[in-house]
VOPAVO-448878 format. One record per atom (N, C-alpha, C, O): residue number from 1; residue in one letter; atom name; x, y, z. Coordinates in Angstrom, 3 decimals, padded with zeros to 6 digits. Last residue first. Layout:
seq_type_atom_xx_yy_zz
NUM_A_CA_X_Y_Z
...
//
This chain:
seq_type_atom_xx_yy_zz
56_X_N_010.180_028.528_019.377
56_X_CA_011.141_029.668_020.002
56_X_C_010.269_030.856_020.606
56_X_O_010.822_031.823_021.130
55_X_N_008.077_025.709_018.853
55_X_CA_008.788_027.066_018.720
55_X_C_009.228_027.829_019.886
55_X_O_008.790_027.796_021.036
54_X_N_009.860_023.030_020.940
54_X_CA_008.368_023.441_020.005
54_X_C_009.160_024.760_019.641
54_X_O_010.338_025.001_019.903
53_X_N_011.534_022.225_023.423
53_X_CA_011.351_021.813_022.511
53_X_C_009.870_022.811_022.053
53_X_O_009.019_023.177_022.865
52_X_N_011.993_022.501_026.444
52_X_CA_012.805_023.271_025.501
52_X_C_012.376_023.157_024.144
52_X_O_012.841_024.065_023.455
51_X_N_010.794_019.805_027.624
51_X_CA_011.714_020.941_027.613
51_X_C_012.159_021.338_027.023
51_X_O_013.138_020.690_026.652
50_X_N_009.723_016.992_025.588
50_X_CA_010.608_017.210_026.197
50_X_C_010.699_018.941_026.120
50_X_O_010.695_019.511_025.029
49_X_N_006.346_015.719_025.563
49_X_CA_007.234_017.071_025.002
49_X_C_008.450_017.355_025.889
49_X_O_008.230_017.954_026.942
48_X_N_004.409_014.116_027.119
48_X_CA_005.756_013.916_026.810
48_X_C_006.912_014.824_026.067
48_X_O_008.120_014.590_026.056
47_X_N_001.507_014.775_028.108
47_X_CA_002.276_015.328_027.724
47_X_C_003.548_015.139_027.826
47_X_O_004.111_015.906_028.608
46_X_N_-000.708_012.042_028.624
46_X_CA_-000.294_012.429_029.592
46_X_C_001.147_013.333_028.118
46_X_O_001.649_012.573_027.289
45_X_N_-004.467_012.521_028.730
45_X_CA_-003.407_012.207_027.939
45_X_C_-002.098_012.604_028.991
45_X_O_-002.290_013.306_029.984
44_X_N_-008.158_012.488_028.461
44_X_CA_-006.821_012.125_029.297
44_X_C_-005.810_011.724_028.644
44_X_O_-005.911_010.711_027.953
43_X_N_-008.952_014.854_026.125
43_X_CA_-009.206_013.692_026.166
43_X_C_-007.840_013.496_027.156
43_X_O_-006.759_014.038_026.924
42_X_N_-011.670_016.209_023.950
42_X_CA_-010.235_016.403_024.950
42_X_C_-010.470_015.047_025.503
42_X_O_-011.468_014.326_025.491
41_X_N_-011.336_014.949_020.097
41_X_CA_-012.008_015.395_021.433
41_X_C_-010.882_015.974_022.711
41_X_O_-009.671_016.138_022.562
40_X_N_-009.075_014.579_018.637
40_X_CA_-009.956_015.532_018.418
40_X_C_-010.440_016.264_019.457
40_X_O_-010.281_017.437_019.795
39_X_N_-005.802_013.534_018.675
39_X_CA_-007.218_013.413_019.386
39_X_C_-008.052_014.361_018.465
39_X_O_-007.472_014.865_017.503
38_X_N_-004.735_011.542_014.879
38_X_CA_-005.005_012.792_015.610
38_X_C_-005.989_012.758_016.983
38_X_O_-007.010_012.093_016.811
37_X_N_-004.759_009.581_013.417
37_X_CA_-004.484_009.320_014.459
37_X_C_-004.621_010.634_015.364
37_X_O_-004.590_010.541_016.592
36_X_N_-005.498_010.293_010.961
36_X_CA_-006.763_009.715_011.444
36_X_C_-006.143_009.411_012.786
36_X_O_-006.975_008.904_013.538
35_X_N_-003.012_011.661_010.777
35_X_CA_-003.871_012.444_010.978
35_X_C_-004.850_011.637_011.197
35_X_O_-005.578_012.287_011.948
34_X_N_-001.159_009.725_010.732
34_X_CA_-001.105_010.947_011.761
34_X_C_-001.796_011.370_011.741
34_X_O_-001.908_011.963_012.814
33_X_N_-002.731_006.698_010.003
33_X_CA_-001.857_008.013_009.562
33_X_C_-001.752_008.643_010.927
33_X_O_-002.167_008.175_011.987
32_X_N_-002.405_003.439_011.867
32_X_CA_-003.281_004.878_011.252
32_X_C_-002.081_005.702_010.740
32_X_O_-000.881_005.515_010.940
31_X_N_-001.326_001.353_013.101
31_X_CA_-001.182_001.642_011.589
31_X_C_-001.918_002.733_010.916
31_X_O_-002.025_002.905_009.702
30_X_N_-001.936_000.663_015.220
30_X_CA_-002.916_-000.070_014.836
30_X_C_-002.697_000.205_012.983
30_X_O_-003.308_-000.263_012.022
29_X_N_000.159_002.947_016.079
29_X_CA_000.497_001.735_016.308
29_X_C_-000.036_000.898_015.722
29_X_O_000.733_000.009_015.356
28_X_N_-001.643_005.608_016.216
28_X_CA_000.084_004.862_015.016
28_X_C_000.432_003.223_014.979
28_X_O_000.852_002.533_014.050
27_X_N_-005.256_004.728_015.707
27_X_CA_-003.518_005.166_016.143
27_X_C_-002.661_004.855_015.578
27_X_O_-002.601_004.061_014.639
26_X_N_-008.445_004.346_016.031
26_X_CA_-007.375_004.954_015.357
26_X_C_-005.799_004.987_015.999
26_X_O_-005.676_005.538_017.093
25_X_N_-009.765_001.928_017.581
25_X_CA_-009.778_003.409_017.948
25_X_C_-008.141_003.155_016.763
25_X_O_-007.252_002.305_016.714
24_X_N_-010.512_-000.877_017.805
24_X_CA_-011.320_-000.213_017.149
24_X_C_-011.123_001.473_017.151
24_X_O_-012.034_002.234_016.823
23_X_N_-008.751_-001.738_019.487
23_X_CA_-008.800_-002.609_018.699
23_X_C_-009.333_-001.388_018.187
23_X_O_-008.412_-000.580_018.071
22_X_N_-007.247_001.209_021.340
22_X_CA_-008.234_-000.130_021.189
22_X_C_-008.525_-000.687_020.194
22_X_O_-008.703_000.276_019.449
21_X_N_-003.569_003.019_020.728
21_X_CA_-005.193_002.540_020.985
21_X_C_-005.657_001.435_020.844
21_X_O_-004.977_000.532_020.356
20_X_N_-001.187_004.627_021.141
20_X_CA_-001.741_003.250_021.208
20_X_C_-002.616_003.267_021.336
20_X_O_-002.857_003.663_022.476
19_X_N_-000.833_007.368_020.038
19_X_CA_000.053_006.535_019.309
19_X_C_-000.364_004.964_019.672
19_X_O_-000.073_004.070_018.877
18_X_N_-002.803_009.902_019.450
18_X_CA_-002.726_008.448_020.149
18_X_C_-001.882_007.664_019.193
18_X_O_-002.084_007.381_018.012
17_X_N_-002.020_013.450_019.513
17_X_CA_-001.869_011.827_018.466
17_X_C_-001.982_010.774_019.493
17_X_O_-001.183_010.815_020.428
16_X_N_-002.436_016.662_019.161
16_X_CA_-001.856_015.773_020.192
16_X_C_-002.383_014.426_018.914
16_X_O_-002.928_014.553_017.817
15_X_N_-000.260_019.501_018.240
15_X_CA_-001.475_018.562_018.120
15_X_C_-001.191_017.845_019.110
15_X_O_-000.228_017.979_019.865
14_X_N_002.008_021.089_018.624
14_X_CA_000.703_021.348_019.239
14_X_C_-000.004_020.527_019.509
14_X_O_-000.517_020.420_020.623
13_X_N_003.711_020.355_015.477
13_X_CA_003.860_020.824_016.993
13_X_C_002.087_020.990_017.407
13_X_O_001.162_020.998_016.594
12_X_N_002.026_017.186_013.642
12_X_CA_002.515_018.807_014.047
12_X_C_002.979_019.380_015.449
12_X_O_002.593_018.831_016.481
11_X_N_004.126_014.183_012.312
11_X_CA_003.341_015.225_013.387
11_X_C_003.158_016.582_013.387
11_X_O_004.149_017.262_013.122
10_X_N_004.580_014.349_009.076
10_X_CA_004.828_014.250_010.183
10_X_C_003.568_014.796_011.056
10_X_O_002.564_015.452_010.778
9_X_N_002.576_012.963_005.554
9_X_CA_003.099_013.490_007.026
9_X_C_003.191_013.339_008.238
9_X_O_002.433_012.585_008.849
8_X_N_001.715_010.770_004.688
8_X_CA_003.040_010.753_004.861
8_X_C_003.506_011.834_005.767
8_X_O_004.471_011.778_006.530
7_X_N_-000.677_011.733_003.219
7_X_CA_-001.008_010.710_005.017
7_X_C_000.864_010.539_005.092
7_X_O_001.066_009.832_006.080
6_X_N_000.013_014.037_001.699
6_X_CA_-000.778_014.061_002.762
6_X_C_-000.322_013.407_004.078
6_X_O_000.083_013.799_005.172
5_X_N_001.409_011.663_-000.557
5_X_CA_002.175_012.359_000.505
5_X_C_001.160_013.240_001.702
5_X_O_001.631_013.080_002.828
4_X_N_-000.599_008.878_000.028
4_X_CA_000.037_010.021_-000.442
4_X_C_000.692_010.537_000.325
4_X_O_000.806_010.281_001.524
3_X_N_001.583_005.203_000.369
3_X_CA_000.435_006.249_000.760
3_X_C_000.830_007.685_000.158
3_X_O_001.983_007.952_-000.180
2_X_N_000.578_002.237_-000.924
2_X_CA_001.231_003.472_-000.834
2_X_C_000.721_004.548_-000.475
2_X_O_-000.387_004.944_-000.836
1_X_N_000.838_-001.179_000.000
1_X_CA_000.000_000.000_000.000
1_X_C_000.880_001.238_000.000
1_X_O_001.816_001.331_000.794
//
């Protein structure tokens, strides 16, 4: 399967992404894009952004 360049993109700063989810929930791991892996809703997450990191 090839994907466009679209679903080939990276993460964005800001967003947030489930990288593991439930059989039936979108994520990187289950093989989603970044973007059907995107949260939408709010949602319990815990923020791993290392210090110092995003824009200046």
């Amino acid at each position: 399967m090839q994907l466009s360049t679209k679903e080939r993109r990276q993460p964005e700063y800001g967003k947030q992404y489930r990288l593991m989810g439930g059989k039936n929930e979108p994520s990187i791991r289950n093989g989603n894009t970044w973007a059907e892996s995107e949260v939408k809703k709010e949602s319990h997450f815990i923020d791993v952004t290392p210090a110092g990191y995003g824009p200046a």
